[in-house]
C-alpha angles and dihedrals in degrees: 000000000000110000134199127242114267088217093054086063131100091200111097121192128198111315091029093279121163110253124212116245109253087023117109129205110233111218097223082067098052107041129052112231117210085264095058094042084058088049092052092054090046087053084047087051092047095047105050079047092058088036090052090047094060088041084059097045087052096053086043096062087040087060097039088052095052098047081050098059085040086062088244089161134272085294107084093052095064091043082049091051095042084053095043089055089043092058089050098054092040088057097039092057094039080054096054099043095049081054104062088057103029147358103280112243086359086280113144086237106174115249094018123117093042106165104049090038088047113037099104091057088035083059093052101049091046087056097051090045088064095036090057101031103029108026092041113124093228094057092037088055095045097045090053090038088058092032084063094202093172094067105033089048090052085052100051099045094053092074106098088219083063098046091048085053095050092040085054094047098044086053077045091051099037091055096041092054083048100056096054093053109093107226094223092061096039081050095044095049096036081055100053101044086054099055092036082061101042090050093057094043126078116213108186096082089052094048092053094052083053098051100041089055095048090057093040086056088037094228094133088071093078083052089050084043099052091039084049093049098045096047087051090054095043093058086045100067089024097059101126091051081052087054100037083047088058103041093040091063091049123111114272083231099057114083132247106250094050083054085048092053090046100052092054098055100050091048089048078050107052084040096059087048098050084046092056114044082042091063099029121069087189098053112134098237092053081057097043090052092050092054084045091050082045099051091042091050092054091041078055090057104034110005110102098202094050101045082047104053074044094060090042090053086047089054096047095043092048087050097051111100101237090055091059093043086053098053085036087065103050091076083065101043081050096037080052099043094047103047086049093048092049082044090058107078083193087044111133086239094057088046094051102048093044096055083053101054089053086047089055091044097052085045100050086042101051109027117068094205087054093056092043095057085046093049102045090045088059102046080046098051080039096045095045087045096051097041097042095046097030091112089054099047091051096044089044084058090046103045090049095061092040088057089053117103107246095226100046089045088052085045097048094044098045084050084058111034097018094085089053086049093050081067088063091058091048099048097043076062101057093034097052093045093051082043091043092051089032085061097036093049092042084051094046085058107038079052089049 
């Protein structure tokens, strides 16, 4: 990955470091919490214990060299030689540890300050370490295969109390999603999908089938019964508009009474045949009205003319206003019925999903196929995510630590690895002063 100069920036981090462009600065890098203040002064303790250790080795061998040359006995060699090695190893390993953090004594020693001259690099190796040992698809396959999520989750969704939880945070989820969505752009696509659909559709031939079926099954006569036996009753207490309509379409020649005849009569008429097709199944009209809903049925299927003045209606009626205000507030009677349904812990649609989720469960937990297809979804899902994205996991790890100030990230990781390493100082020092007497006293007796 090509990076950009730290000193071509205008960005500057803690300490007036330059800081690379697309590299933030975390702040747990750059600022010392309380903790890490105490470990600090635990690293401080640790070191003035390793620093007076060596102090004492070295008066010791003061002391010890000057019992020697007093003639103090044979002795004191052996104690001079065990504090002498003592001093060596304490300063070796001091050595070592100060320069992990800094350069010993300000001295441009090479291969000191490791950690604030090498973090970048520090940074890229630690990210293609975890991209090879931790994002590889074999690992990522063997660690779920072992894992076993198919059946675990099985089990664990098969507790009512779970299911309940999930059931709860799915309503949570699903009102909190439809919330966010603005009604004017869910209507307007939901519009939009619906007449788009509508208009590439043709519905005559579907109609017809419909229809055809509905007169086939005969369940279009209680239609024609209920339409029969409302229009009786309505010229039954309607009688005088019957009579004004007929007399009012009469010729202005001809005299009242004759309109007034006639309109009795037409209206006696139109009652007696309401009357009639509404009490008689077998009425002709009745069968009249089913051969006209059959041949209609079949001019919806095959006749050209018709399917096409039926397009041309379905145009006109999608493009009417009230047709798209209509469509447009859907979205708001389902976004209602929804969010109140996801509110009702006792709602058909909680139920539901909730005795799906324990049927899944008990699925996933007890059938081995089940688990398989489970397992081998999610490995998949994992194995596609980690080798897809690799590049920007590991870079994500990398640019972090680039974007680290060098002197705060020595500092943090000394507060919290520096007391450990202090142990290092300590023991070198143990350790060189038993080896010092082991090899003066190994070369005593090998020159006796």
């Amino acid at each position: 990955m090509e990076r950009t100069k730290a000193g071509e920036t205008g960005a500057v981090g803690p300490g007036g470091r330059p800081v690379r462009p697309g590299a933030a600065v975390n702040r747990a890098m750059t600022t010392f919490s309380p903790a890490d203040e105490e470990k600090r002064r635990g690293v401080r303790r640790m070191k003035l214990t390793a620093t007076g250790l060596l102090l004492f080795v070295a008066l010791v061998y003061v002391l010890a060299e000057w019992a020697q040359n007093s003639g103090a006995g044979a002795w004191a060699g052996y104690v001079a030689a065990a504090a002498e090695a003592g001093m060596v190893g304490a300063l070796a390993d001091w050595f070592a540890v100060t320069a992990l953090f800094r350069r010993p004594l300000g001295l441009p020693i090479p291969h000191t300050a490791i950690i604030p001259t090498k973090k970048d690099q520090l940074g890229v190796s630690l990210g293609e370490f975890v991209g090879e040992n931790f994002l590889s698809e074999d690992v990522v396959r063997q660690r779920l295969r072992v894992v076993g999520i198919g059946g675990r989750l099985g089990a664990w969704l098969a507790v009512p109390d779970h299911a309940d939880r999930v059931t709860a945070e799915l309503s949570t989820a699903l009102r909190g999603a439809l919330t966010v969505l603005r009604d004017s752009d869910v209507q307007a696509v939901v519009g939009e999908a619906i007449t788009r659909r509508a208009s590439v559709q043709e519905v005559a031939p579907g109609l017809g089938k419909m229809l055809e079926k509905v007169v086939a099954d005969g369940a279009h006569r209680r239609l024609v019964d209920l339409v029969v036996s409302r229009a009786h009753d309505w010229l039954v207490l309607h009688v005088d508009d019957v009579m004004d309509a007929v007399q009012g379409g009469a010729p202005g020649w001809t005299p009242k009474f004759v309109d007034r005849k006639v309109g009795e009569r037409v209206y006696k008429e139109l009652l007696r045949f309401t009357a009639e097709m509404r009490d008689m199944p077998s009425h002709p009209a009745r069968g009249a009205l089913d051969r006209f809903l059959t041949d209609f049925a079949a001019d919806l299927q095959s006749d050209t003319d018709t399917r096409a003045r039926v397009e041309r209606l379905k145009t006109e009626v999608l493009g009417r206003g009230e047709v798209q205000d209509l469509i447009a507030s859907a979205w708001t009677a389902v976004r209602s019925m929804i969010v109140s349904a996801a509110e009702d812990e006792r709602s058909e649609l909680r139920l539901r999903v909730r005795a799906s989720l324990l049927s899944l469960g008990a699925r996933m937990a007890g059938d081995a196929k089940v688990q398989g297809k489970v397992d081998t979804w999610v490995e998949g899902a994992a194995v596609y995510v980690v080798t897809t994205y690799r590049k920007e996991i590991t870079s994500l790890i990398t640019d972090t630590v680039a974007g680290w100030d060098a002197e705060h990230t020595t500092r943090k990781i000394e507060a919290h690895i520096g007391r450990d390493l202090q142990f290092i100082r300590i023991n070198g020092t143990v350790v060189g002063s038993l080896a010092g007497l082991l090899i003066y006293t190994v070369s005593r007796v090998l020159g006796a």
